[in-house]
C-alpha atoms as one frame of an Amber mdcrd trajectory, in Angstrom:
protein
 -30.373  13.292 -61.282 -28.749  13.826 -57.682 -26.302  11.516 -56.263 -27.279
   9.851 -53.350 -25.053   9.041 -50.221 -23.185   5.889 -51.372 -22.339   7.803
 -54.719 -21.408  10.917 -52.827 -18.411   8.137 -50.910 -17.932   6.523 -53.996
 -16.987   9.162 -55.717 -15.813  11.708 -53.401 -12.194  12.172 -54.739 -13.878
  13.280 -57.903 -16.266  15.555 -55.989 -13.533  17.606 -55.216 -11.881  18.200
 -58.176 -12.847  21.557 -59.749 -12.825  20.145 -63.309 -15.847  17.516 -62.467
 -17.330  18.206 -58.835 -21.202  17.611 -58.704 -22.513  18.372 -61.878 -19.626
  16.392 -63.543 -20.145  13.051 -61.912 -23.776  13.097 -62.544 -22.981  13.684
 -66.336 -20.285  10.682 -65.704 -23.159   8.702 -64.356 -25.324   9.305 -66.965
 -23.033   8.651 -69.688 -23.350   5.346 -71.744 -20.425   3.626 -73.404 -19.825
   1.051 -75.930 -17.183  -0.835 -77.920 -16.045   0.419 -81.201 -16.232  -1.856
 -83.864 -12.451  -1.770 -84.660 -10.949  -1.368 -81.295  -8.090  -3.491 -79.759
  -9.938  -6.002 -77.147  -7.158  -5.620 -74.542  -6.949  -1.483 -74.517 -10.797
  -1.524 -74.763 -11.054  -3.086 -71.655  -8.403  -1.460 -69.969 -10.450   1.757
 -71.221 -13.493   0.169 -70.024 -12.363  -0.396 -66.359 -11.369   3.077 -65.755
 -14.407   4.072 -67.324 -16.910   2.293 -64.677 -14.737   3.406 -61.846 -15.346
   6.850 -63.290 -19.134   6.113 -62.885 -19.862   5.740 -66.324 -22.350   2.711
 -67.590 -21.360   0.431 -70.088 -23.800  -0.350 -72.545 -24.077  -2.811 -75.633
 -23.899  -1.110 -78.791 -25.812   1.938 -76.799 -23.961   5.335 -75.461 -20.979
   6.476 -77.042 -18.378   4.569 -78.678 -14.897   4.365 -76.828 -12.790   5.257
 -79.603  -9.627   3.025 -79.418  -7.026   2.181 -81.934  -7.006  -1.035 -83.651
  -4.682  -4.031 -82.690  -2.486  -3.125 -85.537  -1.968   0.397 -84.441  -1.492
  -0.846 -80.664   1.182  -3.134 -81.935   2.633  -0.784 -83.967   2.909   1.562
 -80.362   4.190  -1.165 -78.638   7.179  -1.715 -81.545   7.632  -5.582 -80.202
   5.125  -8.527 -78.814   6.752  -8.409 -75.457   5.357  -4.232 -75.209   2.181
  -5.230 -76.065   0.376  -5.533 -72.629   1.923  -2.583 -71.441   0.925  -0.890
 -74.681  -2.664  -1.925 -74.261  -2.408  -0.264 -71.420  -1.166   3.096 -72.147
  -3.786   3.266 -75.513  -6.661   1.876 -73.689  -6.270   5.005 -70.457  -5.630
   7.226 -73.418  -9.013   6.410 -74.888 -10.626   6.329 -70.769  -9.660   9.842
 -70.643 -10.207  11.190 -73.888 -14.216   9.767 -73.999 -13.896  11.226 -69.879
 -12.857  14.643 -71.839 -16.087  14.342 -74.515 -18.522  13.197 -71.358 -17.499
  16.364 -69.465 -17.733  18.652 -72.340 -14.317  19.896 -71.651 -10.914  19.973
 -73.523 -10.967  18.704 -76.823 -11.057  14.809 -77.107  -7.784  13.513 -79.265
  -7.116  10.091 -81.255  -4.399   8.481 -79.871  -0.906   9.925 -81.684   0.475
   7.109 -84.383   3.807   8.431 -84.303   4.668   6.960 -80.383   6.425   3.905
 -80.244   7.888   1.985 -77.490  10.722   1.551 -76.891  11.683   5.367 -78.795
  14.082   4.653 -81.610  17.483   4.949 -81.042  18.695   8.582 -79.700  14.838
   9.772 -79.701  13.306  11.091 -77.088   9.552   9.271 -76.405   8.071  12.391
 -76.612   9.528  13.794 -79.617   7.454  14.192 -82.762   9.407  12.195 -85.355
């Protein structure tokens, strides 16, 4: 599969970086996505909009499944109901880029880490491990 000139514009940003150029977005293109049966709605279709704009095609129940936490585990991220949009948020482009990783064939695709919360406790650092 080649990408025409409207794809080549489309996606031209992406073109240039070394990590996807040509032969990346054409495996983007060709790459199917679905729902995962357990996912959060709201962080799935975050995930799912940076996914098309990526150039992949979303499918149902064909392609690979976007693997995003459950509502539970996005709650327990966001730590109170008023975090939970921007939670969705964070989780769902955690999943976009993790299923961008798999597409690719490069890095190692993670699950998102359970032991973030927002707001950090007390005298923790967000990024600490505990």
């Amino acid at each position: 599969m080649s990408l025409d000139a409207a794809a080549r514009r489309r996606y031209a940003r992406q073109l240039l970086l070394s990590e996807i150029g040509e032969a990346g977005q054409e495996r983007l293109s060709g790459a199917g996505f679905c729902r995962g049966a357990e996912g959060d709605a709201d962080a799935y279709a975050v995930a799912a909009e940076y996914l098309r704009r990526a150039g992949c095609k979303e499918s149902e129940g064909e392609g690979t499944s976007v693997h995003v936490p459950t509502t539970k585990a996005v709650m327990h991220f966001a730590g109170k109901a008023s975090l939970r949009a921007p939670a969705a948020a964070v989780v769902g482009a955690f999943a976009a880029v993790e299923h961008l990783k798999e597409a690719l064939g490069v890095g190692q695709p993670r699950e998102f880490p359970s032991n973030l919360t927002l707001p950090p406790k007390r005298g923790q650092s967000p990024f600490s491990k505990g």
